[in-house]
PAFIGU-52901 format. One record per residue (C-alpha): x, y, z; residue number from 1. Coordinates in steps of 0.25 Angstrom, whole numbers, always signed. Layout:
N
SITE, X, Y, Z, NUM
...
This chain:
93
SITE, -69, +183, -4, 1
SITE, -73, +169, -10, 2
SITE, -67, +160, -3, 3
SITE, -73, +148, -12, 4
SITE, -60, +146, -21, 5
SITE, -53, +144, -6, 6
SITE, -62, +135, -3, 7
SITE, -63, +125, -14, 8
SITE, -48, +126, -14, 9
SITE, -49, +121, +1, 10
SITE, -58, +109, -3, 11
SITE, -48, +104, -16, 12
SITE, -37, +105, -4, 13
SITE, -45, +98, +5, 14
SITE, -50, +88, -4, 15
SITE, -38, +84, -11, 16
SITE, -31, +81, +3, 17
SITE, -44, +72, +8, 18
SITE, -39, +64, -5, 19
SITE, -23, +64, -3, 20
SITE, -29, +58, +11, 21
SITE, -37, +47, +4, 22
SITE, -27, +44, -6, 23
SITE, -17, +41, +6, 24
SITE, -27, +32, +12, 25
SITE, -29, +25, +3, 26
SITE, -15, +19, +0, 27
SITE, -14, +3, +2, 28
SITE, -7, -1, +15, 29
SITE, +8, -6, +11, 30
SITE, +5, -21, +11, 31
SITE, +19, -29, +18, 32
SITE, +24, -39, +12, 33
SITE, +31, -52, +11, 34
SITE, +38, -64, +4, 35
SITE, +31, -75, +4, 36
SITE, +35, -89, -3, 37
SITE, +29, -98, -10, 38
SITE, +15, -91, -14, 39
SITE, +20, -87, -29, 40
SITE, +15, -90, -40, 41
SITE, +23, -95, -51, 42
SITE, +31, -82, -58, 43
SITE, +23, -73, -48, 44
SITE, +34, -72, -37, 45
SITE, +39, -61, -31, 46
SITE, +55, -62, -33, 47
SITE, +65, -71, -32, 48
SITE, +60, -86, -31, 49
SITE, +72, -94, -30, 50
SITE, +83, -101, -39, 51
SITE, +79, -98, -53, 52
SITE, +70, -86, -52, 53
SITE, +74, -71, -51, 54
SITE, +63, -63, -46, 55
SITE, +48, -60, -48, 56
SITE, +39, -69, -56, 57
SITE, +51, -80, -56, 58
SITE, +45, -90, -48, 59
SITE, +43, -104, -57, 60
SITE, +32, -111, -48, 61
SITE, +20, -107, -41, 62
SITE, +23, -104, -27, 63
SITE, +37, -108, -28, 64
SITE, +44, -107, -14, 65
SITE, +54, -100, -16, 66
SITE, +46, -88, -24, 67
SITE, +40, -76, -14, 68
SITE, +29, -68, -17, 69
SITE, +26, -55, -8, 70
SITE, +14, -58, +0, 71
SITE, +8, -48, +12, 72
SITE, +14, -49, +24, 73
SITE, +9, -59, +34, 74
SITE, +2, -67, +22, 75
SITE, +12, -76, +16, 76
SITE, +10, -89, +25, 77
SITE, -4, -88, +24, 78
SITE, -4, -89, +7, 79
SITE, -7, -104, +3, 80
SITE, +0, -110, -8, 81
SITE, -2, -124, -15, 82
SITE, +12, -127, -8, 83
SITE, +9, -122, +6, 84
SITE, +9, -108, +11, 85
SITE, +18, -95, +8, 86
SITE, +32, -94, +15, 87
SITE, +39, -82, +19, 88
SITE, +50, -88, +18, 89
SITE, +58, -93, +7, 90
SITE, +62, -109, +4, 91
SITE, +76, -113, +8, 92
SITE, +83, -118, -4, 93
């Protein structure tokens, strides 16, 4: 019997598998995330900005307070602006 059909068909199994594998590894890490205020540009926020805006793209002034951006986790504090640095938290009105 020639077993050469079975055998072929055995290395199309094994091969595909090897790259259903690879494809799974290759997948980015989910990245967290996190409001941070302040860092915007103007029109480049991420949602609502405040009195007078209504969501993305609505911010009137670069890094306006009150407009958030979503930043990586653990990075907001750490992005320098011309008016200080990132806030997690929102200005009191």
């Amino acid at each position: 019997m020639n077993k050469t059909p079975a055998l072929a068909l055995a290395a199309v199994f094994a091969l595909s598998a090897g790259a259903a594998m690879a494809r799974d590894d290759m997948k980015p890490a989910k990245v967290e995330t996190e409001k941070c205020y302040g860092v915007a540009k103007a029109g480049q926020n991420d949602c609502k900005a405040g009195a007078g805006t209504s969501c993305a793209g609505t911010s009137k002034a670069d890094y306006q307070a009150d407009a958030w951006k979503k930043v990586a986790k653990g990075t907001c504090t750490s992005i320098k602006t011309p008016n200080g640095t990132g806030s997690l938290t929102a200005p009191k009105a």
